[in-house]
PDB file with SEQRES, HELIX, SHEET and CRYST1 records, atoms N, CA, C and O in Angstrom:
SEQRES   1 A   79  UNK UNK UNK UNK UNK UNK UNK UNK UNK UNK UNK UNK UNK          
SEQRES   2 A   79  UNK UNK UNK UNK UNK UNK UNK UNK UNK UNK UNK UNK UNK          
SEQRES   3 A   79  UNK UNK UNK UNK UNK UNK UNK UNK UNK UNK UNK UNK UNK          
SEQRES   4 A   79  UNK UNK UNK UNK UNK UNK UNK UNK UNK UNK UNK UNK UNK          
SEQRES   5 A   79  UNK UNK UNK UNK UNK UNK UNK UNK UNK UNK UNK UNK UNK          
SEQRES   6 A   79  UNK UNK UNK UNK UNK UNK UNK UNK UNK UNK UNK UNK UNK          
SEQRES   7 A   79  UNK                                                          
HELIX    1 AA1 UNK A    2  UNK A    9  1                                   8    
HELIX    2 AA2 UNK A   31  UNK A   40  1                                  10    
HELIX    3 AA3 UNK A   46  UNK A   53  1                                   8    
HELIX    4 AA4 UNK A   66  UNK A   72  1                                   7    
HELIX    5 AA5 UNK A   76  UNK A   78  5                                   3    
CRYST1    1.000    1.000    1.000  90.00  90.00  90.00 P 1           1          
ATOM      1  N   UNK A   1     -17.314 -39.536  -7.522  1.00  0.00           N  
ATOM      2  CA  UNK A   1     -16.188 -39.873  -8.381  1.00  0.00           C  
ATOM      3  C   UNK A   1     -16.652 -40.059  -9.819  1.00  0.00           C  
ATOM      4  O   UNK A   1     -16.166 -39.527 -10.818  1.00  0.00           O  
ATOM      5  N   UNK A   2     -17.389 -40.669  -9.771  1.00  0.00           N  
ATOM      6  CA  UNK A   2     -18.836 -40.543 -11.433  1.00  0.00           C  
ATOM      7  C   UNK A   2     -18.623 -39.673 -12.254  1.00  0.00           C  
ATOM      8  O   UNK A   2     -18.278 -39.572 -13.431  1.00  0.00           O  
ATOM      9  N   UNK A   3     -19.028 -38.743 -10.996  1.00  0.00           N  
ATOM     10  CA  UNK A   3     -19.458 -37.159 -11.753  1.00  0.00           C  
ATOM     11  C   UNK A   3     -18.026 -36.961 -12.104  1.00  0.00           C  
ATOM     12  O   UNK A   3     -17.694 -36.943 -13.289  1.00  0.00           O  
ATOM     13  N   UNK A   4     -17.507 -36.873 -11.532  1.00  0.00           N  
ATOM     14  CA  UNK A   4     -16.051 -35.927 -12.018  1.00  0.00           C  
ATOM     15  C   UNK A   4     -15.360 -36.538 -13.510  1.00  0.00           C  
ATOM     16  O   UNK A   4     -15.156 -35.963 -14.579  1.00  0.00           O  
ATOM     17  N   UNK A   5     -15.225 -37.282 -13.280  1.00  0.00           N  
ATOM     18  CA  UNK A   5     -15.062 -39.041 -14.693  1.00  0.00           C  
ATOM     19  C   UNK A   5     -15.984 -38.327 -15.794  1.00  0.00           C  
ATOM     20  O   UNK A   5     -15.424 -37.803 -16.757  1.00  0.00           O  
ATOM     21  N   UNK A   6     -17.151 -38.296 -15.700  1.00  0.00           N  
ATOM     22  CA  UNK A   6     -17.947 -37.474 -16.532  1.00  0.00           C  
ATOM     23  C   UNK A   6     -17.725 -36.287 -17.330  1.00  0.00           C  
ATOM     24  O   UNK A   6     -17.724 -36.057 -18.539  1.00  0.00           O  
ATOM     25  N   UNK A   7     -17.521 -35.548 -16.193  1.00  0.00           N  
ATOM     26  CA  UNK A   7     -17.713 -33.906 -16.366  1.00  0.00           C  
ATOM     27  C   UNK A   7     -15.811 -33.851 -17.061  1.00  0.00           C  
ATOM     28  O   UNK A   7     -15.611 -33.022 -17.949  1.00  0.00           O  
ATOM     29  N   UNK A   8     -14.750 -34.619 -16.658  1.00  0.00           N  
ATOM     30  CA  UNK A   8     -13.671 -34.528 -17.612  1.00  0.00           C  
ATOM     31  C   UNK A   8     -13.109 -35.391 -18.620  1.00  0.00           C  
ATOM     32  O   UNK A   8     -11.925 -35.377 -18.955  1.00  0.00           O  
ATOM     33  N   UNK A   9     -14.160 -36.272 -19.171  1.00  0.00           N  
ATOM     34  CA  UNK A   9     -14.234 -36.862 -20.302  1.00  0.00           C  
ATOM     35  C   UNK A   9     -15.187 -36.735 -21.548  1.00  0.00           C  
ATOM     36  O   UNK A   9     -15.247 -37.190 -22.690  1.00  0.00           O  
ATOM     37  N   UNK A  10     -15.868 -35.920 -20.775  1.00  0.00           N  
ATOM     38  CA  UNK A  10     -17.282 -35.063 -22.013  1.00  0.00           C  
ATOM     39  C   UNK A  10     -16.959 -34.759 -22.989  1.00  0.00           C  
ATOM     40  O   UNK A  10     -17.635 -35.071 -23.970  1.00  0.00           O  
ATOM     41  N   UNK A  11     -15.928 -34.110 -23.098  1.00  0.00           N  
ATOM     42  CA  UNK A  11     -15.210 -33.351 -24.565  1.00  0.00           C  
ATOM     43  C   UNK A  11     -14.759 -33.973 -25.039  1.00  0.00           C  
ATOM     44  O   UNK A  11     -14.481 -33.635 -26.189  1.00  0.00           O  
ATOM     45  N   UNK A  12     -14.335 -35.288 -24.610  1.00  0.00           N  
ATOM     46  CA  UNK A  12     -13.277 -36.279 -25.644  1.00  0.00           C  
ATOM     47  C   UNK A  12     -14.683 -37.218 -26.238  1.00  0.00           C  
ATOM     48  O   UNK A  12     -14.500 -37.771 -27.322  1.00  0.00           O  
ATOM     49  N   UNK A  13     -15.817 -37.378 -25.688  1.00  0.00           N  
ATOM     50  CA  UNK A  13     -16.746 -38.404 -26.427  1.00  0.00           C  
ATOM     51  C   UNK A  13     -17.222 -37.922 -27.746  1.00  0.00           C  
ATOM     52  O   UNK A  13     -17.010 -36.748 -28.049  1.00  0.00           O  
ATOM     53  N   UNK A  14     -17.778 -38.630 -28.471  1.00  0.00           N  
ATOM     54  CA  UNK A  14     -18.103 -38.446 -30.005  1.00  0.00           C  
ATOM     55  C   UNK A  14     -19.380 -38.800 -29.757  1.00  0.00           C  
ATOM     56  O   UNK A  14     -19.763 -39.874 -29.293  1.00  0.00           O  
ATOM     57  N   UNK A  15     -20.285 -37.506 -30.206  1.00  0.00           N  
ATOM     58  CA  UNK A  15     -21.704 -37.574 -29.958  1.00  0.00           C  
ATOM     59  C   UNK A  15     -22.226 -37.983 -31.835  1.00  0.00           C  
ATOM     60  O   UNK A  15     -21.547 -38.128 -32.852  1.00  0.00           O  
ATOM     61  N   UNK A  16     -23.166 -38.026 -31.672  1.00  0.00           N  
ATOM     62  CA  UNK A  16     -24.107 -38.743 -33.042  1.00  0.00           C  
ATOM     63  C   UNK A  16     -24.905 -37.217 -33.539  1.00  0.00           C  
ATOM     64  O   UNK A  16     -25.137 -36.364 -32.682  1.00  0.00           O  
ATOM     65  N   UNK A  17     -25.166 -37.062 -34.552  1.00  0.00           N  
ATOM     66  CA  UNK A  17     -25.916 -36.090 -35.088  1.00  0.00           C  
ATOM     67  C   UNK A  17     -27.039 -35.824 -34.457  1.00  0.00           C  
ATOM     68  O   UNK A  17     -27.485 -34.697 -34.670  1.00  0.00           O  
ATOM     69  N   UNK A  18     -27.762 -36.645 -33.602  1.00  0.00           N  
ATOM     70  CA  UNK A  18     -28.808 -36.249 -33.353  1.00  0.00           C  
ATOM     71  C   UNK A  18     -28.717 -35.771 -31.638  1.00  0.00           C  
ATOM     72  O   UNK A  18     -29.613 -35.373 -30.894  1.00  0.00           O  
ATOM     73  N   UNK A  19     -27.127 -36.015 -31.360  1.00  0.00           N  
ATOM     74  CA  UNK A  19     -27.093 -35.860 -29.319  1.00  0.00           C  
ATOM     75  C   UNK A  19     -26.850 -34.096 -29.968  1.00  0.00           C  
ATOM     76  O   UNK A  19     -26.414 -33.809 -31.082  1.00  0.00           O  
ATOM     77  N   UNK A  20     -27.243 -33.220 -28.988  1.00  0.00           N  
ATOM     78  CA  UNK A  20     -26.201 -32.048 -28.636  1.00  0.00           C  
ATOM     79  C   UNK A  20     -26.163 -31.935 -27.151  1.00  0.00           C  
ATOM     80  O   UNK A  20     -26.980 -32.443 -26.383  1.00  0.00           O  
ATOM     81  N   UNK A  21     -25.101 -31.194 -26.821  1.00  0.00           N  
ATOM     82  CA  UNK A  21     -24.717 -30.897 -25.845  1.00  0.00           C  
ATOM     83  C   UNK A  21     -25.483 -29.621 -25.077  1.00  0.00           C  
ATOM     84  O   UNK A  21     -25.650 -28.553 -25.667  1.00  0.00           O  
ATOM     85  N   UNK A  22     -25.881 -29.815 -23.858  1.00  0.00           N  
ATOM     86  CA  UNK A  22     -27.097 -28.707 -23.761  1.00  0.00           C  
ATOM     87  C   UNK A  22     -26.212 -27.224 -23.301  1.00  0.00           C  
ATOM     88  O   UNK A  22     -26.752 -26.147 -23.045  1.00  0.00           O  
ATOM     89  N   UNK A  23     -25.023 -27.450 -23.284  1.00  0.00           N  
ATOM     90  CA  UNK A  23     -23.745 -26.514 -22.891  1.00  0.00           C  
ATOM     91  C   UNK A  23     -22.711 -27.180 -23.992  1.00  0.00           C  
ATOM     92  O   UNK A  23     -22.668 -28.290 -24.523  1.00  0.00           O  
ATOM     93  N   UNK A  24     -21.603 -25.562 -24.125  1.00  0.00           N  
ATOM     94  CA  UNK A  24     -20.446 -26.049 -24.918  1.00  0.00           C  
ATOM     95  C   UNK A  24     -19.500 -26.612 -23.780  1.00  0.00           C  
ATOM     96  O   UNK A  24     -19.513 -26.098 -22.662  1.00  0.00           O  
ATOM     97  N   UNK A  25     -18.605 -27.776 -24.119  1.00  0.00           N  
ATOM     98  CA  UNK A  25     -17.674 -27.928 -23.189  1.00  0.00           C  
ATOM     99  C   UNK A  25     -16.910 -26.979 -22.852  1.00  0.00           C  
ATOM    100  O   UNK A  25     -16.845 -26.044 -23.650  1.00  0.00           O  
ATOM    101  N   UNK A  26     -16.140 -26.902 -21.661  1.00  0.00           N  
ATOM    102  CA  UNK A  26     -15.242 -24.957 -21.102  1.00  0.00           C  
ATOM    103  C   UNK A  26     -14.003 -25.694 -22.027  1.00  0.00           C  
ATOM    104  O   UNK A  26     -13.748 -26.892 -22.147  1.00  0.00           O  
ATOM    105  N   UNK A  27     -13.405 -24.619 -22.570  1.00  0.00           N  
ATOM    106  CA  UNK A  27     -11.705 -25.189 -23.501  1.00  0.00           C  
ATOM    107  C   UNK A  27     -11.035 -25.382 -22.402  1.00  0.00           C  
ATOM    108  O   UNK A  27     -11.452 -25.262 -21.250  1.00  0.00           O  
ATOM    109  N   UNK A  28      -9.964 -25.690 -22.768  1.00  0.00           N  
ATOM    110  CA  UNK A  28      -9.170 -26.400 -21.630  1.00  0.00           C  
ATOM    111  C   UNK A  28      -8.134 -24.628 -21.503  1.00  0.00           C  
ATOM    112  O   UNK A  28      -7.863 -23.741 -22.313  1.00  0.00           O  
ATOM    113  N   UNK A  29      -7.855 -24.860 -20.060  1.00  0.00           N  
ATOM    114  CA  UNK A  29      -6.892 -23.909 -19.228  1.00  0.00           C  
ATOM    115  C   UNK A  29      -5.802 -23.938 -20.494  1.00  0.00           C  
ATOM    116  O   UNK A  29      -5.348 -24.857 -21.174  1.00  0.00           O  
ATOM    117  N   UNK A  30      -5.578 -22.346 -20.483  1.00  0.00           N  
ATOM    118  CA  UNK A  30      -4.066 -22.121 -21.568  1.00  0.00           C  
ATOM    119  C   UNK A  30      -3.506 -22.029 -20.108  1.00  0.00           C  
ATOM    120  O   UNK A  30      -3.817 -22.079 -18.918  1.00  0.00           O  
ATOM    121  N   UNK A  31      -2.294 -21.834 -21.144  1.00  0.00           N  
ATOM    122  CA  UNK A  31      -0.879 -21.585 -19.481  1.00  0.00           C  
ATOM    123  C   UNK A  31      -1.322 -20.367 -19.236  1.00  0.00           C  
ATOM    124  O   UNK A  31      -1.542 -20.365 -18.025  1.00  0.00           O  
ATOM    125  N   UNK A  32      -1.719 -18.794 -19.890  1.00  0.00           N  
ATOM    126  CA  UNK A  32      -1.972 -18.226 -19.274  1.00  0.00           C  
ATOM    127  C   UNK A  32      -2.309 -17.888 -18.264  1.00  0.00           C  
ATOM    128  O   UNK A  32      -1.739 -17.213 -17.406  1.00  0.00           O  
ATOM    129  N   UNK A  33      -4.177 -18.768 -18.338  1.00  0.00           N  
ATOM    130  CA  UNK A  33      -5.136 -18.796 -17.560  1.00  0.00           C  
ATOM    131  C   UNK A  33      -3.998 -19.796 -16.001  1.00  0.00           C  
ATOM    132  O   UNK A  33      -4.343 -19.545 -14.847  1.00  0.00           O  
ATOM    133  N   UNK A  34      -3.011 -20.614 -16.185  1.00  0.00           N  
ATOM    134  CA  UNK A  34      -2.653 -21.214 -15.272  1.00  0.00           C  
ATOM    135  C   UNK A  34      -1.788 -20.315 -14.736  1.00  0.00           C  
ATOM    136  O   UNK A  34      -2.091 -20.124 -13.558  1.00  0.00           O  
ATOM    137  N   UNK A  35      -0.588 -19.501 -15.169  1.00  0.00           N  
ATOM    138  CA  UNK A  35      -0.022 -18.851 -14.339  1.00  0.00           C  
ATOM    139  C   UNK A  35      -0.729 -17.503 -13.550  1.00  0.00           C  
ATOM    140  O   UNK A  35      -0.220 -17.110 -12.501  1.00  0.00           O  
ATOM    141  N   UNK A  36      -2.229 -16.653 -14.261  1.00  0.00           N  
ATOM    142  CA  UNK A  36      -2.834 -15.866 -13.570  1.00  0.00           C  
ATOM    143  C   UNK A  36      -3.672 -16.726 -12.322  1.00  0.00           C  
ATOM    144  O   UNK A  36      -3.863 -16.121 -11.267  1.00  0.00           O  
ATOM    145  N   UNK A  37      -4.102 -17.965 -12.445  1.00  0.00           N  
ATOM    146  CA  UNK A  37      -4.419 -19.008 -11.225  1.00  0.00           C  
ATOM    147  C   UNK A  37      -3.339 -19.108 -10.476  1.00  0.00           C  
ATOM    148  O   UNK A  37      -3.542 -18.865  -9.286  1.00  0.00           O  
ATOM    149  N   UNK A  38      -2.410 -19.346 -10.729  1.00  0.00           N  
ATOM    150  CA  UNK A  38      -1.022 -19.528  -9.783  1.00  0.00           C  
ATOM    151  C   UNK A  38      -0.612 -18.138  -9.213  1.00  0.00           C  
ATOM    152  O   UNK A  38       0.392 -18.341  -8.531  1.00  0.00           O  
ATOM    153  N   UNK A  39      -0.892 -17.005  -9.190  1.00  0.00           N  
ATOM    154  CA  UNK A  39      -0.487 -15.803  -9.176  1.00  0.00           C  
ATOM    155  C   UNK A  39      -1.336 -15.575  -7.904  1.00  0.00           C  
ATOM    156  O   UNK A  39      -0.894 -15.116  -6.851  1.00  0.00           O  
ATOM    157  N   UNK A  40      -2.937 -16.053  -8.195  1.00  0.00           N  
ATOM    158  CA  UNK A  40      -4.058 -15.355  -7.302  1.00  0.00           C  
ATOM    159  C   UNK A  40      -4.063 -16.036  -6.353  1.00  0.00           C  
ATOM    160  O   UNK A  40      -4.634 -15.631  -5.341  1.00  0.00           O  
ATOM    161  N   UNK A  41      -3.251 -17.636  -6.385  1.00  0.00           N  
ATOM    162  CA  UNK A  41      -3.463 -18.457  -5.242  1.00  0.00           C  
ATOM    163  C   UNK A  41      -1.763 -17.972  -4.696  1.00  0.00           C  
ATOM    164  O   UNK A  41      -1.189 -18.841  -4.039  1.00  0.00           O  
ATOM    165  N   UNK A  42      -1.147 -16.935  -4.892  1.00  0.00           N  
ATOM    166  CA  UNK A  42      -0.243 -16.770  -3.651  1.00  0.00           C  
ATOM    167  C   UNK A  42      -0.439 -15.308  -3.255  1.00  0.00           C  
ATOM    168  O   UNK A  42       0.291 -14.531  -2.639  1.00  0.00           O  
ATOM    169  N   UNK A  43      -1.827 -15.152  -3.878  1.00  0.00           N  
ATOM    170  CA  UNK A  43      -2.290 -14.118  -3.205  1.00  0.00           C  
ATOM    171  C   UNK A  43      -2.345 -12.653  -4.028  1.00  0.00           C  
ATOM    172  O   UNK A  43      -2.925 -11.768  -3.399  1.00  0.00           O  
ATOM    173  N   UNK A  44      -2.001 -12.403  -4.895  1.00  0.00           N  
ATOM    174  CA  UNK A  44      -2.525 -11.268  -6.176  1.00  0.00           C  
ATOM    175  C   UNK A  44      -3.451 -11.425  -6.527  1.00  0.00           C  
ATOM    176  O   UNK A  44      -4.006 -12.464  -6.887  1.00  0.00           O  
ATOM    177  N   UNK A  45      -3.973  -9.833  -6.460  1.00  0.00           N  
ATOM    178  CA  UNK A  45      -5.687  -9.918  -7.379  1.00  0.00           C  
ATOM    179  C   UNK A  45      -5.432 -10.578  -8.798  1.00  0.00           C  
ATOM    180  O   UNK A  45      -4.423 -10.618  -9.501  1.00  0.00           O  
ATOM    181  N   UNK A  46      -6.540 -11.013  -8.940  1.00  0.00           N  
ATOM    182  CA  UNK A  46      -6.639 -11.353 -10.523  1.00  0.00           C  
ATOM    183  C   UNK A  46      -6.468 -10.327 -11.573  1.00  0.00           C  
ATOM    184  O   UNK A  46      -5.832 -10.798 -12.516  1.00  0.00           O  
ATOM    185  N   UNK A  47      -6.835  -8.999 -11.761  1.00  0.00           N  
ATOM    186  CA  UNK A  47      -6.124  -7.944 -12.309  1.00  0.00           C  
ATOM    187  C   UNK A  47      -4.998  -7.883 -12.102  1.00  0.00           C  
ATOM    188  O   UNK A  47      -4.325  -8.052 -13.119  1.00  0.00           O  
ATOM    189  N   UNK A  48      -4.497  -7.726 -11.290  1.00  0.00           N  
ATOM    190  CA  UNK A  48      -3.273  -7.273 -11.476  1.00  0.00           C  
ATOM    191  C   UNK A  48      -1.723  -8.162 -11.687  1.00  0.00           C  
ATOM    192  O   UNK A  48      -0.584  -7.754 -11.911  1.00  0.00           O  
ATOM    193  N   UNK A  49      -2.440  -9.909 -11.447  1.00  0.00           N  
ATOM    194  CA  UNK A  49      -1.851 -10.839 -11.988  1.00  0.00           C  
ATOM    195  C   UNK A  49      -1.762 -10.934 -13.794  1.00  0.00           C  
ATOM    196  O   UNK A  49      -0.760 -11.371 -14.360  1.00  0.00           O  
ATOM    197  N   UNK A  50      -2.733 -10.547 -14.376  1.00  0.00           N  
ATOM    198  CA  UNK A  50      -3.403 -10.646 -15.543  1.00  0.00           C  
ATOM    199  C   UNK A  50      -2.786  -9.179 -16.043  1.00  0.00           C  
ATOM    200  O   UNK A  50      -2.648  -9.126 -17.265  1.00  0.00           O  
ATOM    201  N   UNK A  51      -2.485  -8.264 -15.487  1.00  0.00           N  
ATOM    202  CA  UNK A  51      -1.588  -7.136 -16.117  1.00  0.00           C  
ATOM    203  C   UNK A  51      -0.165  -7.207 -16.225  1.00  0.00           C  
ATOM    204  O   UNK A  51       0.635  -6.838 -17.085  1.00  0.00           O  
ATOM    205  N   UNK A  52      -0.045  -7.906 -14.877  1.00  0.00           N  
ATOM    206  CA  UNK A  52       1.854  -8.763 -14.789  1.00  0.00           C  
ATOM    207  C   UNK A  52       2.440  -9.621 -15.831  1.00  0.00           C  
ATOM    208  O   UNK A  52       3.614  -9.651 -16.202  1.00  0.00           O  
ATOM    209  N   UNK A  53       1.104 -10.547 -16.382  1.00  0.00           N  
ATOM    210  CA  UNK A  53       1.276 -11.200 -17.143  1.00  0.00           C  
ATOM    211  C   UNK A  53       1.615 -10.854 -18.750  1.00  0.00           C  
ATOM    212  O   UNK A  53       2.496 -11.363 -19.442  1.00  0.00           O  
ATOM    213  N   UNK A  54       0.236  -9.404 -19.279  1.00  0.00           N  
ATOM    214  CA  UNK A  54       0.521  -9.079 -20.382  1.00  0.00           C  
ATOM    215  C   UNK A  54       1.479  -8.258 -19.822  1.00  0.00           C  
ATOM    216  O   UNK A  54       1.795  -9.395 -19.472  1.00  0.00           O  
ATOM    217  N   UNK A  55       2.302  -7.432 -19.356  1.00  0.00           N  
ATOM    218  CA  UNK A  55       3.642  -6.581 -19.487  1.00  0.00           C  
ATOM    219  C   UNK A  55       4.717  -7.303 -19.788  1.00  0.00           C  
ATOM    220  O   UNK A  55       5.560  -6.999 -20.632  1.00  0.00           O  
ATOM    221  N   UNK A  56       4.705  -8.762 -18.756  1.00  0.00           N  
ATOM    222  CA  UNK A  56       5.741  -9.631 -19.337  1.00  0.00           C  
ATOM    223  C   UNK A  56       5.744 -10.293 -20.781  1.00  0.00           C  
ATOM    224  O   UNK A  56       6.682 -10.805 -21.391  1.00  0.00           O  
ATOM    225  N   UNK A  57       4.455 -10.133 -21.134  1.00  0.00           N  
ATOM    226  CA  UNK A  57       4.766 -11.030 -22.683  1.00  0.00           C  
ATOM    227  C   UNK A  57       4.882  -9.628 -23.752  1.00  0.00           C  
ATOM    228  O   UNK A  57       5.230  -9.588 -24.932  1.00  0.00           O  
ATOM    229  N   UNK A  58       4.466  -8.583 -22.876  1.00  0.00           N  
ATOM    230  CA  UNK A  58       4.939  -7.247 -24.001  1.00  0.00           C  
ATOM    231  C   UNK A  58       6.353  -7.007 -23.940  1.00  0.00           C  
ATOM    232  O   UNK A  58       6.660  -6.535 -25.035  1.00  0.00           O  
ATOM    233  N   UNK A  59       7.222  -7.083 -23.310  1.00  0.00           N  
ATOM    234  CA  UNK A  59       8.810  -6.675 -22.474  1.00  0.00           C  
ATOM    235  C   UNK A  59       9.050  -8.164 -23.346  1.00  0.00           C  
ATOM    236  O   UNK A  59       9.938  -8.674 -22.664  1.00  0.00           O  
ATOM    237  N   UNK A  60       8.870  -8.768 -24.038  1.00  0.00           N  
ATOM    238  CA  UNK A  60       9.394 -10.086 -24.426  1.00  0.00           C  
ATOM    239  C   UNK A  60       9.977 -10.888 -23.416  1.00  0.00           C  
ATOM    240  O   UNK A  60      10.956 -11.466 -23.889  1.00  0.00           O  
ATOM    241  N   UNK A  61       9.789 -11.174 -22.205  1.00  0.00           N  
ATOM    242  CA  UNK A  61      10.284 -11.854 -21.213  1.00  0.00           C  
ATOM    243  C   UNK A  61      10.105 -13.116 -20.978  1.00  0.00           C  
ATOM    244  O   UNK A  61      10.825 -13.847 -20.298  1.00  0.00           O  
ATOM    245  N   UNK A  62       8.826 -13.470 -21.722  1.00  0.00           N  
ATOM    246  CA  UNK A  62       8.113 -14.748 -21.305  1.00  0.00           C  
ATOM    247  C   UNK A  62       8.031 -15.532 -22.489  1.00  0.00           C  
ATOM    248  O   UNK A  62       7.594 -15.183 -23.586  1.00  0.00           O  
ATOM    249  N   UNK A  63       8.631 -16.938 -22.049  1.00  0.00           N  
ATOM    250  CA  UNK A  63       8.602 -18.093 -22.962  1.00  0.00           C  
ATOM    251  C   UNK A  63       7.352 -18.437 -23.099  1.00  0.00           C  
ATOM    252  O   UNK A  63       6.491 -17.715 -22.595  1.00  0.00           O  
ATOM    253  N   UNK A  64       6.994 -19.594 -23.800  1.00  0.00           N  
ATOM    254  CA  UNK A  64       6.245 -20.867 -23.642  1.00  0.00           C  
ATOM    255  C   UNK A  64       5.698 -21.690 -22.655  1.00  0.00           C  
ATOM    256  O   UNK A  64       4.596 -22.234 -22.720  1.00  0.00           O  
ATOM    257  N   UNK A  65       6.589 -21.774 -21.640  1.00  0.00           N  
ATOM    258  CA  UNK A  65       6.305 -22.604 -20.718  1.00  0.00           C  
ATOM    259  C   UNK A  65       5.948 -21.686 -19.226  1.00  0.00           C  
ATOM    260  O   UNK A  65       6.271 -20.521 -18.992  1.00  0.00           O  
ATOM    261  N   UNK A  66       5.246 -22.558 -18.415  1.00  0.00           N  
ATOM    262  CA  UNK A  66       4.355 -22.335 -17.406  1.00  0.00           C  
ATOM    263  C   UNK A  66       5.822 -21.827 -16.438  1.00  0.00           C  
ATOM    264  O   UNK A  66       5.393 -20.754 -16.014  1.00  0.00           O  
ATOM    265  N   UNK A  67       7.080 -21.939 -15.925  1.00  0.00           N  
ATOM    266  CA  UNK A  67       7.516 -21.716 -14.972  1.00  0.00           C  
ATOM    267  C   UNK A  67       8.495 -20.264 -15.725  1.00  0.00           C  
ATOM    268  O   UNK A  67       8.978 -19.316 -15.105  1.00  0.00           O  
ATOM    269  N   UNK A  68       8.537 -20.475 -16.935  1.00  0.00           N  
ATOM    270  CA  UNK A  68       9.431 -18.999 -17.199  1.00  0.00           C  
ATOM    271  C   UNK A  68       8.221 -18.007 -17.150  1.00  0.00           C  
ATOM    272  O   UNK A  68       8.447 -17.100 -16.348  1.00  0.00           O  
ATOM    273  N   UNK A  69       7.130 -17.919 -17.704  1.00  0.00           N  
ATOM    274  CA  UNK A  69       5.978 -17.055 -17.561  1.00  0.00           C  
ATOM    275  C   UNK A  69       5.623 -16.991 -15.938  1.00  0.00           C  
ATOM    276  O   UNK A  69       5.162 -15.935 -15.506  1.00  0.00           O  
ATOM    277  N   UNK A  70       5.812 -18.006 -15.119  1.00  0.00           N  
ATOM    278  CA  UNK A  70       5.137 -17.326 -13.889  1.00  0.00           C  
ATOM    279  C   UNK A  70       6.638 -16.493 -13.566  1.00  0.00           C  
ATOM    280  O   UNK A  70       6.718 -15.270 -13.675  1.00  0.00           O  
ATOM    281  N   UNK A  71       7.499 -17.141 -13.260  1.00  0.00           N  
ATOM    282  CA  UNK A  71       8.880 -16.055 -13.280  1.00  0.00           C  
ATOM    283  C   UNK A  71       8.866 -14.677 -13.688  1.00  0.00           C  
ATOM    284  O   UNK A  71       9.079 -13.711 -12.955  1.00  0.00           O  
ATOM    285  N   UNK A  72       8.638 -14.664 -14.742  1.00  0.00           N  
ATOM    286  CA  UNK A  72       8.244 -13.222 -15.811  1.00  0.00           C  
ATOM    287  C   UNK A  72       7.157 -11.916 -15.018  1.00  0.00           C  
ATOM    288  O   UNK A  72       7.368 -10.715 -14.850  1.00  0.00           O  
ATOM    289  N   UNK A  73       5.883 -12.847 -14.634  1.00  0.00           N  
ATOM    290  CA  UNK A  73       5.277 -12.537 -13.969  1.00  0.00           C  
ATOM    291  C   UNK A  73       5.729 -11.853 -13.252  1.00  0.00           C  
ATOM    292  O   UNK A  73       6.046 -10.720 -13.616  1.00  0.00           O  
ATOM    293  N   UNK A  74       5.929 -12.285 -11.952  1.00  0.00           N  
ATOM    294  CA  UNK A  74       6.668 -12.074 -10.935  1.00  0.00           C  
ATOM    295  C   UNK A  74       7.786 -11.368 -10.793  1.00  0.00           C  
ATOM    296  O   UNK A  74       8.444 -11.064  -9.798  1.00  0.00           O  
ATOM    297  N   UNK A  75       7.873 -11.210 -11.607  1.00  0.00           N  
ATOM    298  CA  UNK A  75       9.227  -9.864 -11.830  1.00  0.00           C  
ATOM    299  C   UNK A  75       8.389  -8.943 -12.050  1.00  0.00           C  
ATOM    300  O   UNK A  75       8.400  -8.169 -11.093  1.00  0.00           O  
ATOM    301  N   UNK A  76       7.498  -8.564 -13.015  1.00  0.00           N  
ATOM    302  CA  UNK A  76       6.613  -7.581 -13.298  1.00  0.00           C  
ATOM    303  C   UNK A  76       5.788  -7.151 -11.880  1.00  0.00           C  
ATOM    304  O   UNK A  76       5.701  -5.975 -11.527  1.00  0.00           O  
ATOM    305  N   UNK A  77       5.234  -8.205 -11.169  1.00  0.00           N  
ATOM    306  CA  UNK A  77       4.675  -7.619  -9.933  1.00  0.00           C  
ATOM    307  C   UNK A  77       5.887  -6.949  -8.893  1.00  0.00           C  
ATOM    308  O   UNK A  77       5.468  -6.009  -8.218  1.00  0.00           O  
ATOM    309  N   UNK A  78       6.888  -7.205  -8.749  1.00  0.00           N  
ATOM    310  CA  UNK A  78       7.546  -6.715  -7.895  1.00  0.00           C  
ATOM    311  C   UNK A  78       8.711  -5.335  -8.419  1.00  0.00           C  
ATOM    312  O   UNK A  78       9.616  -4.698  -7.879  1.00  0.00           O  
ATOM    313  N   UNK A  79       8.014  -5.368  -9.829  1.00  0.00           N  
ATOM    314  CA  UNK A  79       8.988  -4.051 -10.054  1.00  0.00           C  
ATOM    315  C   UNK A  79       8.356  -2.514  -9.064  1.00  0.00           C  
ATOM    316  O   UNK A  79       8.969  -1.448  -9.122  1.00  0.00           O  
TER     317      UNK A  79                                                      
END                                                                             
C-alpha cells in the first residue's frame, strides 16, 4: 500500500535542486488514452480502437468528455 501512495504522489512532490528523479514521472492518462483503454478492455485491438477513435474526432463527432468519445468510438467500430 506504501508503494502505491508513493509511486502516485511522486509527481505532486517538490524536489530541491540537488534531488533528480532517476525517471521522468508517466503524464497522466488523457481521455484519449482512457477511451482506447476502455475500448481494448471490451475487447478491440488497440489499433483499431485508436483508429475508431481518430475517425471519430476527424467526422467531428466527438466532444470533450470521456462518454461522448467512447460513444463516437463505437459508432466508428461498428460502421
Amino acid at each position: 500500500t506504501s508503494e502505491r501512495i508513493c509511486l502516485e504522489l511522486r509527481d505532486k512532490l517538490i524536489l530541491s535542486a540537488g534531488d533528480k528523479p532517476e525517471q521522468l514521472a508517466p503524464r497522466p492518462a488523457s481521455i484519449d488514452d482512457d477511451v482506447v483503454s476502455a475500448l481494448v478492455n471490451l475487447g478491440y485491438r488497440a489499433p483499431n480502437a485508436q483508429a475508431a477513435l481518430d475517425a471519430a474526432r476527424r467526422q467531428g463527432e466527438a466532444g470533450e468528455e470521456f462518454s461522448t468519445l467512447l460513444r463516437a468510438a463505437l459508432r466508428q467500430l461498428t460502421k
